[in-house]
N, C-alpha and C positions, 0 to 999 in steps of 0.2 A: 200103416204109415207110408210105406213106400208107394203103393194105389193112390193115396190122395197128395200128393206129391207130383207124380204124374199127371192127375185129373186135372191140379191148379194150374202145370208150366203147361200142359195143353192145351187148356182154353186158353190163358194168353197167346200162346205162341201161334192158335187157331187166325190171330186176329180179331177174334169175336169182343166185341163189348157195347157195352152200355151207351157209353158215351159216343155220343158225333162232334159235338164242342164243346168239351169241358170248359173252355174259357169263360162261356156267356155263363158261368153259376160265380165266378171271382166278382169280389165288393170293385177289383178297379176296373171292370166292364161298366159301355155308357151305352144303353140300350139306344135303338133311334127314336123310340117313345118311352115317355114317363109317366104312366096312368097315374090316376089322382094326383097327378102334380102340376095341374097344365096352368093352375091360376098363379102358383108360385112361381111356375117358371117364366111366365110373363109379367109377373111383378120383378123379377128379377133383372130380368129383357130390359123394364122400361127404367129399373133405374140405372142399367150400365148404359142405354143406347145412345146418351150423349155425348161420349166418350167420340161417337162416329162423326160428329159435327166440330172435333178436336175442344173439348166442352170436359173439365173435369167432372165425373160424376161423383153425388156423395158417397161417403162411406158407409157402409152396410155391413150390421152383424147380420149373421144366420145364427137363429137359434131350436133348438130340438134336441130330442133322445137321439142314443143312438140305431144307427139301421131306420133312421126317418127319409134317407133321401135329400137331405143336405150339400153333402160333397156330388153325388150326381147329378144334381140340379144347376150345383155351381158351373161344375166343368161341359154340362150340356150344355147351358148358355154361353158360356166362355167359350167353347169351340165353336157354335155359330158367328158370334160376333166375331171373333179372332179371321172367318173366313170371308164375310162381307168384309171387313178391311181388306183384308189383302186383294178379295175381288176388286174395291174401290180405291183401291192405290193408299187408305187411310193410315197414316201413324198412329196405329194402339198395338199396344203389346198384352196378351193376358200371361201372368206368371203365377204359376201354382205352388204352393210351397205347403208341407204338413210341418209344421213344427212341432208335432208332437214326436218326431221322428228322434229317439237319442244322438247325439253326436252327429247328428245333420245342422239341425236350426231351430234347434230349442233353448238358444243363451241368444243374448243380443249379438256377440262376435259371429258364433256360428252362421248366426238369420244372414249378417248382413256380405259374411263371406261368400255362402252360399248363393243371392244375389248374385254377385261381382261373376260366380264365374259360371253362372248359368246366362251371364250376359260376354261370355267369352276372357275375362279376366284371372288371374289366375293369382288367388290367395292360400296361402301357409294355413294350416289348422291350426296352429298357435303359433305366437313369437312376433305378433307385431301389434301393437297397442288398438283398444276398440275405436278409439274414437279415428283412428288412421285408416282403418279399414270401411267405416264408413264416409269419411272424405272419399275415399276411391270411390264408392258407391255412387255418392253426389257426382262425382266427376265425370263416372260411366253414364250417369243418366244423362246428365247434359251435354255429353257428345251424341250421345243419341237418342234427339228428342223425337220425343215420343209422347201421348196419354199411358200410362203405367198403369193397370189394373191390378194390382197387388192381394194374391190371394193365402190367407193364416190360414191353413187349416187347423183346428185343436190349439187356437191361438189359447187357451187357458192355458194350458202351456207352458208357452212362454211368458204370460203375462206372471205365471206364480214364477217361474225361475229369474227373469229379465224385466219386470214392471215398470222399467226405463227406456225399451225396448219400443213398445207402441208409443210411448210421447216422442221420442225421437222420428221414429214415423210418421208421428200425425203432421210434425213441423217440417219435413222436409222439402216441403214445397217453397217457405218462405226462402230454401238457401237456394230455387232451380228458375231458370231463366223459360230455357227452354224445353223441359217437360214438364210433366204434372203427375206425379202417385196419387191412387184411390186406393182404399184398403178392403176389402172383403174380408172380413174376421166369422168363422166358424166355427162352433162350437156349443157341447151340450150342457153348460155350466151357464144357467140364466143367469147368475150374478156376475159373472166376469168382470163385466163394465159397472157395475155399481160398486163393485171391490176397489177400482181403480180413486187415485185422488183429483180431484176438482178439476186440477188443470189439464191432467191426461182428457179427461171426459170432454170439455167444453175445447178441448182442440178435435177432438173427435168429431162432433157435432155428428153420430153416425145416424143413419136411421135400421127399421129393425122386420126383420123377415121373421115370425115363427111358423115351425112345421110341426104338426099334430103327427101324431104314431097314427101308423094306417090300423085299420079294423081288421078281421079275418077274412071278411073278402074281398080288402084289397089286397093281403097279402095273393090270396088264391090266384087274384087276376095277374098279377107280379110274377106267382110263381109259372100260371099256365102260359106267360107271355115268353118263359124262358125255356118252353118244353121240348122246343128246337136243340137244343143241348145232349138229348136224347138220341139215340137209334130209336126207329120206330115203333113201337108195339110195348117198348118194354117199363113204362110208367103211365099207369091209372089214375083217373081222376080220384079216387080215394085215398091216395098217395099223396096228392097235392092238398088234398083237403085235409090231410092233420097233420100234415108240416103246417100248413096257414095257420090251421085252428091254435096248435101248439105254441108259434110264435104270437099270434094274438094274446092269447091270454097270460103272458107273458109282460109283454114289451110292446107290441104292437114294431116291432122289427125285422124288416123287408131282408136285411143284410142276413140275418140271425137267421131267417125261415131258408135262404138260399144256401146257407151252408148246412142245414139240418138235410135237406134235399140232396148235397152234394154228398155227404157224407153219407147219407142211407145208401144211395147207389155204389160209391165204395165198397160198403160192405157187402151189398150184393154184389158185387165183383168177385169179393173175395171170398165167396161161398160160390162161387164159378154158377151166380144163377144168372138165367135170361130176364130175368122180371124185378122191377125193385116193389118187393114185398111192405104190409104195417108193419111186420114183427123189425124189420130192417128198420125203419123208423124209429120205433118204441127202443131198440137197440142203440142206434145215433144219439138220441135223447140223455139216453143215460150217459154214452159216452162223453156228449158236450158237456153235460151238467159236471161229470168228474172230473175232466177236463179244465175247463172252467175254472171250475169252484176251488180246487189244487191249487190252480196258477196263481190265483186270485189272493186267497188268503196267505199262500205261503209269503209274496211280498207287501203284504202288509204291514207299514207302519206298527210299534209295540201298541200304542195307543188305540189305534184302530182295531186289532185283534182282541183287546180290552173290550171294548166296545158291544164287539159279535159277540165276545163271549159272555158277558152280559146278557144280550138276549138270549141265547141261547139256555142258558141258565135259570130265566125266568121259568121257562117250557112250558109257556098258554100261545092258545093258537095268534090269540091279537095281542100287544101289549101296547102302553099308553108311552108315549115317548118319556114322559116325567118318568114312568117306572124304569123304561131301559138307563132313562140318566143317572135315578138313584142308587139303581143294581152298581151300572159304570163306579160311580165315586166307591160304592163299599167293596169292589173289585181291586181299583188303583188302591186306596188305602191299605188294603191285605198285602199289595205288593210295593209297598213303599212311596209309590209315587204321586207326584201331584197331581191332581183329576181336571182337564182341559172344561172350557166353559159348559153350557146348556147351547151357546149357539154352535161351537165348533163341532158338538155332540150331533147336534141335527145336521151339520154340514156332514159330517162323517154317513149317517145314515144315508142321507140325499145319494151320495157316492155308493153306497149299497147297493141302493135303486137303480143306479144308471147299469151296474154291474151284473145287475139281476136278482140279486142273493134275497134282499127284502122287496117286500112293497109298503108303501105308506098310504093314509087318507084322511080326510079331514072328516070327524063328523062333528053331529052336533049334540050338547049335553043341558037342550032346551036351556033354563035362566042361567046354568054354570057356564054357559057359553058352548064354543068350539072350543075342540083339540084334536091332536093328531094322532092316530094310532097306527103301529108298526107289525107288520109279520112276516117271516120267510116264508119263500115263495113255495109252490106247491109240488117242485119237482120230488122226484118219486128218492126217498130217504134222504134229505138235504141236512137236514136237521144231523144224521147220524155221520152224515161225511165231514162236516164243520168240526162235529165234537173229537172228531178223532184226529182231527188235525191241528187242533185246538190242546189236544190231549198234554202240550209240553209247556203251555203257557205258563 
């Protein structure tokens, strides 16, 4: 005990390690290229570059999975342009905001306090009515006019908690003289805006970005782009090739595969080696998955743990959604409660998917038509980690 105790406080205290920038593997690093992104990022370009002719541009959702390259798309064209203005003397401001952030700006109050005092004003966390805190808003912008590029990140968000939130938004132009708000709304809930009612939508008038999940090699390229992160010697291309491969067939998630990488060399750390090993991998894997999957179920909704556990209960490798929703209702009935719809069902699933736990597809059942069929994903005992967490339902 007391030998490896020693061997660990000596390699650190050696100075030796893995790492030369740990930073470049973090989701909030913004590479200075973005492989397979270059047409997005210039559809991006071109619909904010109005903004530089003092020209409101429209509004624009991003939509995709997550770990597709969305929010680093955004904020890489947003800090270009942000720097041609101020090279050209021009009034645009880019402002970035996650509203999926708790107790940041994810109520209308929050969003729009938030605003006020990232533009130097200084509002209470509670105690003074929303709609006054938004007059201050208005009042900020039109002392200092500007073009406003207004960025939601995980604006789902706020649209489930504040749905009065974006219509307020979309209209504040009609109350400003002298600037103009554009909205960038992100997020990986394609229905957000179709959820919304009529009139949110048609003030909207947004147009629409989608980003496809990268493949495994582009994750590969993604990851070898970040190999600089590294001391030299001590990660192999075969390293990099099954964190790709793994978050491929997965998710197709860039974010996902950089943290699987980050974490394997952790672990090499922490077995005091100089190399990050597969078995270091295959070890990260499991942990994320446990990790994860913990987090994940344990704040689940009663409903939605219904749900899983459902499938789970089925125990065939594919099931047909109709069956997870029939399993669902004679689940809720055994425990008293009323059984939410067949669409809400599928919503729930959908939300699995983005989380990793299932996958879905569509096939075909020649003249019966199409349907959808559902199964958790393939990580190594998924199935037996759910059930036992599941185990108090």
């Amino acid at each position: 005990m007391k030998n490896d105790i020693e061997k660990i406080f000596g390699f650190y205290a050696s100075g030796s390690s893995i790492f030369s920038r740990k930073d470049f593997l973090q989701s909030s690093y913004v590479p200075d290229e973005l492989p397979h992104r270059e047409d997005l990022v210039k559809q991006l370009a071109q619909i904010l570059a109005p903004s530089l002719r003092l020209e409101r541009p429209s509004n624009v959702f991003i939509y995709g999975k997550s770990g597709t390259g969305k929010t680093a798309v955004t904020l890489y064209v947003g800090s270009m342009l942000q720097k041609t203005a101020q090279e050209k003397n021009i009034p645009v401001k880019f402002m970035y905001v996650n509203t999926g952030l708790k107790k940041v700006a994810d109520t209308e109050y929050r969003l729009y306090a938030h605003l006020c005092r990232m533009m130097g004003e200084f509002i209470p966390d509670t105690g003074v009515p929303t709609h006054s805190v938004f007059e201050k808003l208005v009042h900020t912008l039109e002392n200092n006019p500007s073009i406003y590029l207004l960025v939601l990140d995980e604006v789902d968000v706020l649209v489930e908690k504040s749905p009065e939130a974006l219509y307020t938004l979309s209209r504040i132009n009609s109350e400003l003289k002298n600037s103009q708000v554009s909205i960038v709304g992100i997020t990986n809930d394609f229905n957000v805006v179709n959820n919304l009612d009529s009139r949110t939508k048609s003030s909207l008038s947004e147009e629409e970005i989608i980003f496809p999940p990268y493949d495994a090699d582009q994750i590969y390229e993604i990851l070898k782009q970040r190999d600089t992160a590294f001391s030299p010697g001590v990660l192999d291309d075969s390293v990099i090739m099954l964190c790709a491969a793994s978050s491929a067939k997965e998710h197709g998630d860039a974010r996902r595969a950089l943290e699987l990488l980050r974490i394997s060399a952790e672990l090499a750390e922490r077995e005091t080696s100089l190399k990050v090993m597969k078995k270091h991998v295959k070890d990260a894997i499991s942990k994320m998955y446990a990790d994860n999957i913990s987090g994940f179920v344990n704040t689940l909704p009663h409903h939605q743990k219904l749900v899983l556990h459902a499938l789970v209960s089925l125990d065939k490798p594919l099931s047909y959604t109709r069956e997870v929703y029939d399993k669902y209702v004679e689940i809720s009935t055994q425990t008293g409660l009323k059984e939410l719809t067949m669409r809400r069902v599928l919503d729930i699933l959908g939300d699995f998917e983005s989380a990793g736990i299932v996958r879905t597809n569509v096939i075909s059942r020649g003249r019966y038509g199409r349907t959808k069929i559902v199964e958790l994903t393939t990580a190594d005992n998924i199935k037996d980690q759910i059930e036992s967490l599941l185990v108090s339902l």
